[in-house]
NUFI-322012 format. One record per residue (C-alpha): chain; residue number from 1; x, y, z; residue in one letter. Coordinates in steps of 0.2 Angstrom, whole numbers, plus 5000, padded with zeros to 4 digits. Layout:
N
+------+-----+------+------+------+------+
! unit ! pos !   xx !   yy !   zz ! code !
+------+-----+------+------+------+------+
!    A ! NUM !    X !    Y !    Z !    A !
...
+------+-----+------+------+------+------+
***
This chain:
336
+------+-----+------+------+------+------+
! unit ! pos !   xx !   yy !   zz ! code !
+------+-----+------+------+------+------+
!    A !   1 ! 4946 ! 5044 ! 4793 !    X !
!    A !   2 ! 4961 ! 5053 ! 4787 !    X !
!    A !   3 ! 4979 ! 5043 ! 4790 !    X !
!    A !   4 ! 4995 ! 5052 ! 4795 !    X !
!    A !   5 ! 5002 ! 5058 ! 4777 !    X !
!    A !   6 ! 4986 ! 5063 ! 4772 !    X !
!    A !   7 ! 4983 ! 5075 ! 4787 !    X !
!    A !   8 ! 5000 ! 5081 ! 4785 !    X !
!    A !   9 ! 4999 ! 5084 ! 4765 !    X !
!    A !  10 ! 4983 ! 5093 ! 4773 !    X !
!    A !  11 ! 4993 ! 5106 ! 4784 !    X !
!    A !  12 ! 5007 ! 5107 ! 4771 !    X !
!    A !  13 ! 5019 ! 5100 ! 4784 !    X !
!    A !  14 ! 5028 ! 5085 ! 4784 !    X !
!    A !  15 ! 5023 ! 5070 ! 4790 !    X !
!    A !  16 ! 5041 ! 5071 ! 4805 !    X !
!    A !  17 ! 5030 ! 5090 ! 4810 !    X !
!    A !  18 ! 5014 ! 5082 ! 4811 !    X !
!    A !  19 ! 5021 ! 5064 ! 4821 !    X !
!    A !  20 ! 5032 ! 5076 ! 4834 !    X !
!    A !  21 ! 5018 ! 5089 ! 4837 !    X !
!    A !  22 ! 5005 ! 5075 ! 4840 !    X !
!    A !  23 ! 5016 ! 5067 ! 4853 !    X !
!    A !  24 ! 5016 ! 5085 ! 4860 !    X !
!    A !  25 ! 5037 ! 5088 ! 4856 !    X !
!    A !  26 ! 5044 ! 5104 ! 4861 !    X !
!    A !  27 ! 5055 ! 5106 ! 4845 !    X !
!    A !  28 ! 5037 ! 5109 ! 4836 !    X !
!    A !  29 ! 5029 ! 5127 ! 4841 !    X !
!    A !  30 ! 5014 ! 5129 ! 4852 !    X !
!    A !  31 ! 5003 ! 5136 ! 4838 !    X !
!    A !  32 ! 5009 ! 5122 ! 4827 !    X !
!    A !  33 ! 5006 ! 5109 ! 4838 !    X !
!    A !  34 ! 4988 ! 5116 ! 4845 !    X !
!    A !  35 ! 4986 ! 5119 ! 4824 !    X !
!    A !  36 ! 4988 ! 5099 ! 4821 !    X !
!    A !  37 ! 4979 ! 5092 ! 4836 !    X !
!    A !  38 ! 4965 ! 5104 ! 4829 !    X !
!    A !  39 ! 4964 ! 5096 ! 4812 !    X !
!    A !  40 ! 4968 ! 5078 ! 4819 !    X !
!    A !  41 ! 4950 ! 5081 ! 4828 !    X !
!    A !  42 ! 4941 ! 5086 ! 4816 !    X !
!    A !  43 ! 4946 ! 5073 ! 4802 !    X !
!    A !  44 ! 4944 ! 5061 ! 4817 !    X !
!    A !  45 ! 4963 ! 5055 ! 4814 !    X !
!    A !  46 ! 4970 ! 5044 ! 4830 !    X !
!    A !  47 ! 4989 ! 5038 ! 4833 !    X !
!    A !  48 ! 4995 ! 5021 ! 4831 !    X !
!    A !  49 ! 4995 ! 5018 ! 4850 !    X !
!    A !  50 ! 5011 ! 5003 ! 4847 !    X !
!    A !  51 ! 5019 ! 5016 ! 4834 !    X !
!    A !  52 ! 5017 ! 5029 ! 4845 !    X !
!    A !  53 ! 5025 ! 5020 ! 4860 !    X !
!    A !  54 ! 5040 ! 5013 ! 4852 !    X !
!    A !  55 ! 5043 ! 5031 ! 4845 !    X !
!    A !  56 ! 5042 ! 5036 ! 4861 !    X !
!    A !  57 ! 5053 ! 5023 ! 4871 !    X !
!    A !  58 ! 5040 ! 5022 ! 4881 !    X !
!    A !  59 ! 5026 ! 5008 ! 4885 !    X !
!    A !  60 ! 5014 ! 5017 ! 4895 !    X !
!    A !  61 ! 5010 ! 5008 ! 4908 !    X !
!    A !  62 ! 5013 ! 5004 ! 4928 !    X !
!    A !  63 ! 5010 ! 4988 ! 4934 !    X !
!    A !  64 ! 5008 ! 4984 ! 4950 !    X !
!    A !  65 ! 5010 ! 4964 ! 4959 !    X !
!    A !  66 ! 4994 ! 4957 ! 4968 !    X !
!    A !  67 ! 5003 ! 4944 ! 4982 !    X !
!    A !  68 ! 4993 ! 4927 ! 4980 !    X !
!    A !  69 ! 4996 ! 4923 ! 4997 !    X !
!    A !  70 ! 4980 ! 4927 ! 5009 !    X !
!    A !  71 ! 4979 ! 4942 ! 5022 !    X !
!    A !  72 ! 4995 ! 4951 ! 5012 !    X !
!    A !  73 ! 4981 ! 4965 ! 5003 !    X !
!    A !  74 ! 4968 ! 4972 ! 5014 !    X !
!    A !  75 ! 4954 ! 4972 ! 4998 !    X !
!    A !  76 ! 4943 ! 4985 ! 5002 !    X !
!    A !  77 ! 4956 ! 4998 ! 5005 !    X !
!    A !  78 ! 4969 ! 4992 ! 4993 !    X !
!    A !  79 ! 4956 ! 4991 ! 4979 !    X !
!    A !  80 ! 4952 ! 5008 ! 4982 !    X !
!    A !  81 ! 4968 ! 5014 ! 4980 !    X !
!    A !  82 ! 4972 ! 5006 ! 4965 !    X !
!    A !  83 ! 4956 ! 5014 ! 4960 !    X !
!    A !  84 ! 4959 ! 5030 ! 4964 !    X !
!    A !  85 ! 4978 ! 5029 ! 4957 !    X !
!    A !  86 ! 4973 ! 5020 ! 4939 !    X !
!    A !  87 ! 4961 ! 5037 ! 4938 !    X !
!    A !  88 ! 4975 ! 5049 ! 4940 !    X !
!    A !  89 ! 4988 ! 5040 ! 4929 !    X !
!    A !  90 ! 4974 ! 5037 ! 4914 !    X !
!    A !  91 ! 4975 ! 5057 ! 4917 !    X !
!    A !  92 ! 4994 ! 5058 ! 4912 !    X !
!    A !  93 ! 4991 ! 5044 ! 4897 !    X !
!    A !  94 ! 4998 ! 5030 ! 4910 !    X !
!    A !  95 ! 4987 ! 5015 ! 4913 !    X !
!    A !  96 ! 4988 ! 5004 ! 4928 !    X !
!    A !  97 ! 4988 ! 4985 ! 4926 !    X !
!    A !  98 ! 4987 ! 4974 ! 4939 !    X !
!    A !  99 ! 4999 ! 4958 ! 4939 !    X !
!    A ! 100 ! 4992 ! 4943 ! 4948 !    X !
!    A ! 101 ! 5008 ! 4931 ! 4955 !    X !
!    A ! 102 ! 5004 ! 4915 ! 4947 !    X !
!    A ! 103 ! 5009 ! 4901 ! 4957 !    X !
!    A ! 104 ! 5023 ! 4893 ! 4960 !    X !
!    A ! 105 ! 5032 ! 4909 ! 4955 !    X !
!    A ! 106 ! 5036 ! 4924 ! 4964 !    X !
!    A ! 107 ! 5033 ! 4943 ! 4962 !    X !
!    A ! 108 ! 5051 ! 4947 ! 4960 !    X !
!    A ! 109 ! 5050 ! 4934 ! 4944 !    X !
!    A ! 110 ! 5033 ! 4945 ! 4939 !    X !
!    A ! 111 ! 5045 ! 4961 ! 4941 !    X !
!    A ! 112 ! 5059 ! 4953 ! 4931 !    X !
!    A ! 113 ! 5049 ! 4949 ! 4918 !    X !
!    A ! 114 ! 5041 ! 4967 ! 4914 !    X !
!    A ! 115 ! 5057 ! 4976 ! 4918 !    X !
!    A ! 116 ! 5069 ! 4965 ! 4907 !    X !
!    A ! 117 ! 5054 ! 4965 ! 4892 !    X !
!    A ! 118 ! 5051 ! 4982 ! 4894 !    X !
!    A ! 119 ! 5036 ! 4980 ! 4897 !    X !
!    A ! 120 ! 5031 ! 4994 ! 4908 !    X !
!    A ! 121 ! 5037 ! 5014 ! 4912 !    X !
!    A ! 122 ! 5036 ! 5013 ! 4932 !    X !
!    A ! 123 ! 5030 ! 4997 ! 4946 !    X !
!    A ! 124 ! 5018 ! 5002 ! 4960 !    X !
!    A ! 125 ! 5026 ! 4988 ! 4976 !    X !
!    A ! 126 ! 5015 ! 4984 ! 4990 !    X !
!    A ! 127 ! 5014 ! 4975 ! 5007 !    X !
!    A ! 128 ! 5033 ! 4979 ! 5008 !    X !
!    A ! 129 ! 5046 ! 4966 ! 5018 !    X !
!    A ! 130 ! 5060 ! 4975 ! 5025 !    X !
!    A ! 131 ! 5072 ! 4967 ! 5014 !    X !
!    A ! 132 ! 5062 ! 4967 ! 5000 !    X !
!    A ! 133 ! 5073 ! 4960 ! 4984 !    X !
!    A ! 134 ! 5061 ! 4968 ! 4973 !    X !
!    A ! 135 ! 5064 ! 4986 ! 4978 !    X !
!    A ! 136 ! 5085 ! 4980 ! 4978 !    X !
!    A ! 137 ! 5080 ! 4976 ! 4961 !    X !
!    A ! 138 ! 5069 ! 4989 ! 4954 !    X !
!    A ! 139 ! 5085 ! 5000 ! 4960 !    X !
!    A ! 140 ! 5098 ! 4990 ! 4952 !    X !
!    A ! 141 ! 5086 ! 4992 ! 4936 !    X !
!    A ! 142 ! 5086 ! 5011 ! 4938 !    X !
!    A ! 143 ! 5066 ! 5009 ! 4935 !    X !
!    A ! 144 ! 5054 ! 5022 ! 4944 !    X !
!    A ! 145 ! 5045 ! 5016 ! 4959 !    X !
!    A ! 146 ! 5035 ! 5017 ! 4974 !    X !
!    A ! 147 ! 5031 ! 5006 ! 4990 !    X !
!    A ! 148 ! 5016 ! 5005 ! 4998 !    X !
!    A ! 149 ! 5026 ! 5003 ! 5014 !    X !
!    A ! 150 ! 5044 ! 5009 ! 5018 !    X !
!    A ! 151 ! 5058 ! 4994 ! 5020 !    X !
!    A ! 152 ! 5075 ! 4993 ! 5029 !    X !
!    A ! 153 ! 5083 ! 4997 ! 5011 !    X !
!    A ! 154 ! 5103 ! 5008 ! 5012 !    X !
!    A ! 155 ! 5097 ! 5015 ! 4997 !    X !
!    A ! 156 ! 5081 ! 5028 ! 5000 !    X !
!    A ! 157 ! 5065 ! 5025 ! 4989 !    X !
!    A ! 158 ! 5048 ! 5035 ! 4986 !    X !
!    A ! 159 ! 5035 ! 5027 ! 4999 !    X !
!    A ! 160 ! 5018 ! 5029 ! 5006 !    X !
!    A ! 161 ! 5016 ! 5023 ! 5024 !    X !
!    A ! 162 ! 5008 ! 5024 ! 5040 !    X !
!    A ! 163 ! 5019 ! 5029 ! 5057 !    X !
!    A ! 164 ! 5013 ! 5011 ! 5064 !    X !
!    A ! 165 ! 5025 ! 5014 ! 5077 !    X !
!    A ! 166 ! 5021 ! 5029 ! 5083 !    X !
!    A ! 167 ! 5001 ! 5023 ! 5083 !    X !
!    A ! 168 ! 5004 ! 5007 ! 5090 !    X !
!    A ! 169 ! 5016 ! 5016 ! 5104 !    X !
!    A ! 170 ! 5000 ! 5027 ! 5107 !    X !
!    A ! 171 ! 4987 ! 5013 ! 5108 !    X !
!    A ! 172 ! 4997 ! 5001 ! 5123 !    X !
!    A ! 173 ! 5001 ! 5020 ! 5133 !    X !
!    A ! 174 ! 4981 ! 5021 ! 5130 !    X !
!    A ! 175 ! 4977 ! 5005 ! 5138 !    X !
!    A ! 176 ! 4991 ! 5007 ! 5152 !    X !
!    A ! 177 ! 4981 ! 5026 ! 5156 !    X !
!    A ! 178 ! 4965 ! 5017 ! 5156 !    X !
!    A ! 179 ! 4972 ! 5003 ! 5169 !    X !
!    A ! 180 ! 4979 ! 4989 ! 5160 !    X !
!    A ! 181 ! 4994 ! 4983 ! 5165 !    X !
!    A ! 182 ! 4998 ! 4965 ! 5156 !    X !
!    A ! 183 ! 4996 ! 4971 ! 5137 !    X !
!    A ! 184 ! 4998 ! 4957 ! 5124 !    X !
!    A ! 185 ! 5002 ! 4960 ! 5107 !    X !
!    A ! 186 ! 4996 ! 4948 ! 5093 !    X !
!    A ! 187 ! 5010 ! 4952 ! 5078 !    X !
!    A ! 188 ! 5011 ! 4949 ! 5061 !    X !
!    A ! 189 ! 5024 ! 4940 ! 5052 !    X !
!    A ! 190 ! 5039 ! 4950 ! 5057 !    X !
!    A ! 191 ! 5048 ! 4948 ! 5040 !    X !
!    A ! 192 ! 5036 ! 4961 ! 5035 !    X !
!    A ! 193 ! 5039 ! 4981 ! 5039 !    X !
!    A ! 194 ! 5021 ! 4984 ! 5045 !    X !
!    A ! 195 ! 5023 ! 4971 ! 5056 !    X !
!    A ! 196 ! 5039 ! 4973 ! 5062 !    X !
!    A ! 197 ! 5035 ! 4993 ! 5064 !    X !
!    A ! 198 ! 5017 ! 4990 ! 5074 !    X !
!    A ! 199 ! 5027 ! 4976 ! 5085 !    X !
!    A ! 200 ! 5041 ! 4989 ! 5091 !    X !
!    A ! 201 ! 5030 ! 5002 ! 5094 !    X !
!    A ! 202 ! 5020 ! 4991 ! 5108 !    X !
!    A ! 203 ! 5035 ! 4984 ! 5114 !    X !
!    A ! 204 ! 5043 ! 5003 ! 5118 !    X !
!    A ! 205 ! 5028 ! 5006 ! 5125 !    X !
!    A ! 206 ! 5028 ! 4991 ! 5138 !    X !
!    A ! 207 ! 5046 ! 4997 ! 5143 !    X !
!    A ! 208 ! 5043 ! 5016 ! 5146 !    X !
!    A ! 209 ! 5031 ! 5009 ! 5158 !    X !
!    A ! 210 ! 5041 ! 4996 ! 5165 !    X !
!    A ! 211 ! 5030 ! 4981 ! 5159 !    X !
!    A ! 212 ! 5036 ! 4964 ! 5153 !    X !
!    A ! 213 ! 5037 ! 4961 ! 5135 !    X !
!    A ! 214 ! 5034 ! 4941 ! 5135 !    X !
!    A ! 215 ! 5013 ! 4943 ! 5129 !    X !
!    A ! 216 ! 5019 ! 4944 ! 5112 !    X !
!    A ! 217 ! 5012 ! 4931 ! 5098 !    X !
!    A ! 218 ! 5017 ! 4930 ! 5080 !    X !
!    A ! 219 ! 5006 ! 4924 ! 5067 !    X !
!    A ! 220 ! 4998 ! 4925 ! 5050 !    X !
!    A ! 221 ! 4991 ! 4941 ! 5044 !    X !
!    A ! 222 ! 4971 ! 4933 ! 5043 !    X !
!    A ! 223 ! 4960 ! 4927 ! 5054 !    X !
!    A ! 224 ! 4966 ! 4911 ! 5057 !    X !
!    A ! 225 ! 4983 ! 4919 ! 5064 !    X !
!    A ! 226 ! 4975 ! 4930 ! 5075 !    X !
!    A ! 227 ! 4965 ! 4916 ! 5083 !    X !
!    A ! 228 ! 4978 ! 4906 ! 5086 !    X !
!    A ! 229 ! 4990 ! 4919 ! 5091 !    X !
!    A ! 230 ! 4975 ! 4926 ! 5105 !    X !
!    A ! 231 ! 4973 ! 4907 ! 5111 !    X !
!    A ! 232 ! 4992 ! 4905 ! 5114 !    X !
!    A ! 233 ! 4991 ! 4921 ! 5124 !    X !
!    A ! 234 ! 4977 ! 4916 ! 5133 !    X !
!    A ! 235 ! 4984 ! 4901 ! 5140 !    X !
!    A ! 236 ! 4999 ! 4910 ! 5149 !    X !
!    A ! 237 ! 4997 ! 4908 ! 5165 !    X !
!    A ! 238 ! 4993 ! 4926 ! 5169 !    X !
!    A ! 239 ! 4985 ! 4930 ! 5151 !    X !
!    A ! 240 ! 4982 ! 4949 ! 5143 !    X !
!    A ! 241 ! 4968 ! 4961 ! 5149 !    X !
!    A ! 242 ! 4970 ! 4968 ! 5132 !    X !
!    A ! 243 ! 4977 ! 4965 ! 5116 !    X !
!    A ! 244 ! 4984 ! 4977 ! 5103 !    X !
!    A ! 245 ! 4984 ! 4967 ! 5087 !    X !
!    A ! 246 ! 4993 ! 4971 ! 5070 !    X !
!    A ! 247 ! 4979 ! 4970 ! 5058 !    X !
!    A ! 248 ! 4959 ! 4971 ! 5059 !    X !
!    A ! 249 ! 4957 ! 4953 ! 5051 !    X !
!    A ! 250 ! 4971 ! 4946 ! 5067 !    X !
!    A ! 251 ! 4958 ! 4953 ! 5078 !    X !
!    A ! 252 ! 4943 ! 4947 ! 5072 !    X !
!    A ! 253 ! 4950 ! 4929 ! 5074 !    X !
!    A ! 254 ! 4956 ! 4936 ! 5092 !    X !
!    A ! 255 ! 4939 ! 4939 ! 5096 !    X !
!    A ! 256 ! 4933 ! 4925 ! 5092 !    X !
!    A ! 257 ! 4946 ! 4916 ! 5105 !    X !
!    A ! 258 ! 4940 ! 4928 ! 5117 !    X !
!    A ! 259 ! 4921 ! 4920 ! 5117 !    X !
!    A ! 260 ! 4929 ! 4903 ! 5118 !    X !
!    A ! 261 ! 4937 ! 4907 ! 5135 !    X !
!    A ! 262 ! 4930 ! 4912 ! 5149 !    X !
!    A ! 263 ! 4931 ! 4931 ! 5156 !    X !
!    A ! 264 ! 4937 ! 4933 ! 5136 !    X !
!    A ! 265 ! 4924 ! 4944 ! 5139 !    X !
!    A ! 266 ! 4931 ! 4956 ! 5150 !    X !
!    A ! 267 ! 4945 ! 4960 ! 5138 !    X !
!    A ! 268 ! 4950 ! 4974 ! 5127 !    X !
!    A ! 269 ! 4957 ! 4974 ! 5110 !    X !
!    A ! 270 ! 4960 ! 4985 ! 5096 !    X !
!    A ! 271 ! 4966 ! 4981 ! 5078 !    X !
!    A ! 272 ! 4973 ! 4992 ! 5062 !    X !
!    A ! 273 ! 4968 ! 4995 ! 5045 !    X !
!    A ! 274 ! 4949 ! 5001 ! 5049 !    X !
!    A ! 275 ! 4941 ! 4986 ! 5035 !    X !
!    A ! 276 ! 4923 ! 4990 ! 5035 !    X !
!    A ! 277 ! 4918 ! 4971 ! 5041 !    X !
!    A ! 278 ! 4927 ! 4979 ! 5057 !    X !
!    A ! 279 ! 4911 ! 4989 ! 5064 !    X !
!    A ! 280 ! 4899 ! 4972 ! 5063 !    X !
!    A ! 281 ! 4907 ! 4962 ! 5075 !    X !
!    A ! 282 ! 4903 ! 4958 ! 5093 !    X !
!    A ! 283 ! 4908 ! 4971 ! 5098 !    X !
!    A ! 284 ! 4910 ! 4982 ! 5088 !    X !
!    A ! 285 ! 4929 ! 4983 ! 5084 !    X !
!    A ! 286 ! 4940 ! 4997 ! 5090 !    X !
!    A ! 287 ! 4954 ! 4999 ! 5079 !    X !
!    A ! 288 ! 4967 ! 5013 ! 5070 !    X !
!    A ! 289 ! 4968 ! 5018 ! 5052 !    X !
!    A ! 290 ! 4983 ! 5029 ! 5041 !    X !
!    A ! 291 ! 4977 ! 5047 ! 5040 !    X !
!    A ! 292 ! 4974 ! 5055 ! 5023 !    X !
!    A ! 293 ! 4961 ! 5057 ! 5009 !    X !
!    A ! 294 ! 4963 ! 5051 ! 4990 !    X !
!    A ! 295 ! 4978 ! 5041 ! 4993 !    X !
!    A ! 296 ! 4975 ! 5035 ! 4977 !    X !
!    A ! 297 ! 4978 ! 5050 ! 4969 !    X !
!    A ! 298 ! 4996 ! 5051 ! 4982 !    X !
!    A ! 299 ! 5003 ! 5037 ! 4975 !    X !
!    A ! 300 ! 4998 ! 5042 ! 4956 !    X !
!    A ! 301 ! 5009 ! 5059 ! 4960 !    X !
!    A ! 302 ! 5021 ! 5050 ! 4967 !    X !
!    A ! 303 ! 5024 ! 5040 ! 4953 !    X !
!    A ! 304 ! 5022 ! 5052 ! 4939 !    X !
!    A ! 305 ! 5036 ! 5062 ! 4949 !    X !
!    A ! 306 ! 5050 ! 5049 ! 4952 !    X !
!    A ! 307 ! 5045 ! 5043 ! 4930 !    X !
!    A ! 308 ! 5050 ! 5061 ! 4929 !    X !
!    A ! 309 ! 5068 ! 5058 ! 4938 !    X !
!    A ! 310 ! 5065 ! 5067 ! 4955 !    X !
!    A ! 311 ! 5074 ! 5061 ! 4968 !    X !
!    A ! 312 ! 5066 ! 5046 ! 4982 !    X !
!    A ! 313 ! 5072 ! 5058 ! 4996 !    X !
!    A ! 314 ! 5058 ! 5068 ! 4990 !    X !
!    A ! 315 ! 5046 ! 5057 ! 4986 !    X !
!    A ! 316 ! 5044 ! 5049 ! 5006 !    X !
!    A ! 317 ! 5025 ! 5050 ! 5014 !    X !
!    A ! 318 ! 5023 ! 5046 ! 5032 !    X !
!    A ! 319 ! 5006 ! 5049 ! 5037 !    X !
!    A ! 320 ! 5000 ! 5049 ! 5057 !    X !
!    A ! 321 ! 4988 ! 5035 ! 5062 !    X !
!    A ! 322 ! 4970 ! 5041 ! 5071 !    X !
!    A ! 323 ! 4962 ! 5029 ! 5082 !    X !
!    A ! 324 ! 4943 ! 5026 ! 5076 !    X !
!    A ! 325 ! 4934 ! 5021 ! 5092 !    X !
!    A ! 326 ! 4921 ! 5009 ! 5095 !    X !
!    A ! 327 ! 4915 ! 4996 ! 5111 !    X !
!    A ! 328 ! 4929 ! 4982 ! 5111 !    X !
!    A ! 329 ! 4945 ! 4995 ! 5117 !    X !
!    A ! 330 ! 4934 ! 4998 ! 5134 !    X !
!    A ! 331 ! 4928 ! 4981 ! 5140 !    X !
!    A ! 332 ! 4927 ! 4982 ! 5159 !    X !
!    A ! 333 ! 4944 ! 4978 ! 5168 !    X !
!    A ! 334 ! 4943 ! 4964 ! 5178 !    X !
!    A ! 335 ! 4952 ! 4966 ! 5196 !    X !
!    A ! 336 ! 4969 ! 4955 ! 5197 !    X !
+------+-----+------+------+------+------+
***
């Protein structure tokens, strides 16, 4: 295999020529660099990928936070994003690492420590709170992002999101048309955006109908929080006839509260996020999902974009949310 001088000594260019037009430089002509890349494949001749980085300021790669807390990823959806998005940036010559929090630290330490070593060309934030310190420092760093998730940031930033208010608005109207008039909403922690979203879209729903807002319980994003959160609501006095619940895995754990109590069977529920686990329960799970194929690929545009220096206000994805319909949205409606 040939190295770098010899290929250029080979061309009769010099070895600056043959460096820039392999790193594809716009000072070196189109015939010249299609004329090295050419002779680089058939000597079999491949850059120094460290060289080649630190020639090109550039570390080439996007890394993205895994939360270590439980319930703050959704995996099967969240791994196929990451999936799909690692494909499309490999494309562009990017690759996609994936940062575990280790713990006892935090992601904003993880963020700090690729930024300030620069260790990385752009960050990929998910599970977004809605003051979120990593986004304010990603900004103050000038470095390229996207959220999965918008936050309550002065400042915009490029985002992928569902509308969770307008879907969950949508879900309690559908419950109040069908007949239900006490609606509980079991909420996720409302530091987080999702949750705060999904929680004031039920709760403007309940007052365009002139329904109380007080079956309302917060818990943890898993199942243990949504079984806790459905027993608290079913011990009111006059307890939900359905429940509208921020995530699929909080309404899994509801339904299991619902078999504990009596007449739990008799209510309706519905969850978000569409996890495939959703269509085996008992009954099967009515819930609501984002709209939009190859996200993946979304957030891979998105990212090569704002590394390319176009601004967030253009970079901003709000996709509707469809309701996927199953048995437990349209348990019978026991007569108050």
């Amino acid at each position: 295999m040939a190295n770098l001088k010899q290929l250029a000594q080979s061309l009769g260019l010099s070895i600056t020529t043959v460096s820039r037009a392999l790193d594809g430089y716009a000072d070196v002509s189109a015939t010249t660099r299609e004329r090295v890349r050419e002779a680089a494949d058939k000597v079999g001749y491949r850059p120094n990928a460290s060289a080649r980085r630190l020639r090109k300021q550039r570390a080439e790669l996007v890394a993205v936070t895994l939360p270590s807390d439980p319930g703050h990823i959704g995996p099967p959806h969240f791994l196929d994003m990451l999936s799909g998005c690692a494909e499309h940036l490999a494309a562009a010559g990017l690759n996609l690492v994936i940062a575990p929090v280790p713990r006892g630290e935090s992601e904003l330490d993880i963020c700090r420590r690729f930024v300030d070593g620069r260790r990385v060309d752009a960050m990929l934030l998910v599970r977004t709170k809605r003051k979120d310190e990593r986004v304010e420092f990603l900004q103050s760093r000038g470095i390229p992002f996207v959220t999965n998730g918008r936050t309550e940031s002065l400042a915009p930033h490029p985002y992928i999101d569902g509308d969770g208010f307008a879907g969950f608005r949508a879900a309690t109207l559908r419950f109040h048309a069908a007949g239900h008039r006490r609606i509980g909403h079991i909420a996720g922690p409302q530091e987080y955006y999702f949750a705060h979203d999904r929680c004031r879209g039920w709760r403007a729903a309940m007052e365009e109908c002139g329904l109380a807002t007080d079956l309302c319980a917060e818990g943890a994003p898993l199942e243990q929080g949504g079984y806790l959160a459905a027993l608290e609501l079913l011990r009111q006095p006059s307890r939900p006839t359905a429940l509208v619940c921020a995530t699929d895995e909080m309404a899994i754990g509801a339904l299991r509260a619902l078999r504990e109590v009596d007449g739990g069977n008799q209510i309706s529920i519905v969850g978000h996020d569409d996890l495939p686990m959703g269509a085996f329960t008992s009954p099967p799970l009515s819930t609501m999902r984002m709209t939009g194929e190859h996200l993946g690929a979304s957030f891979a545009s998105l990212l090569l974009r704002a590394i390319a220096g176009e601004t967030a206000e253009e970079l901003q994805e709000l996709h509707a949310i469809e309701f996927v319909d199953r048995d437990s949205h349209r348990r019978p409606l026991r007569a108050a």
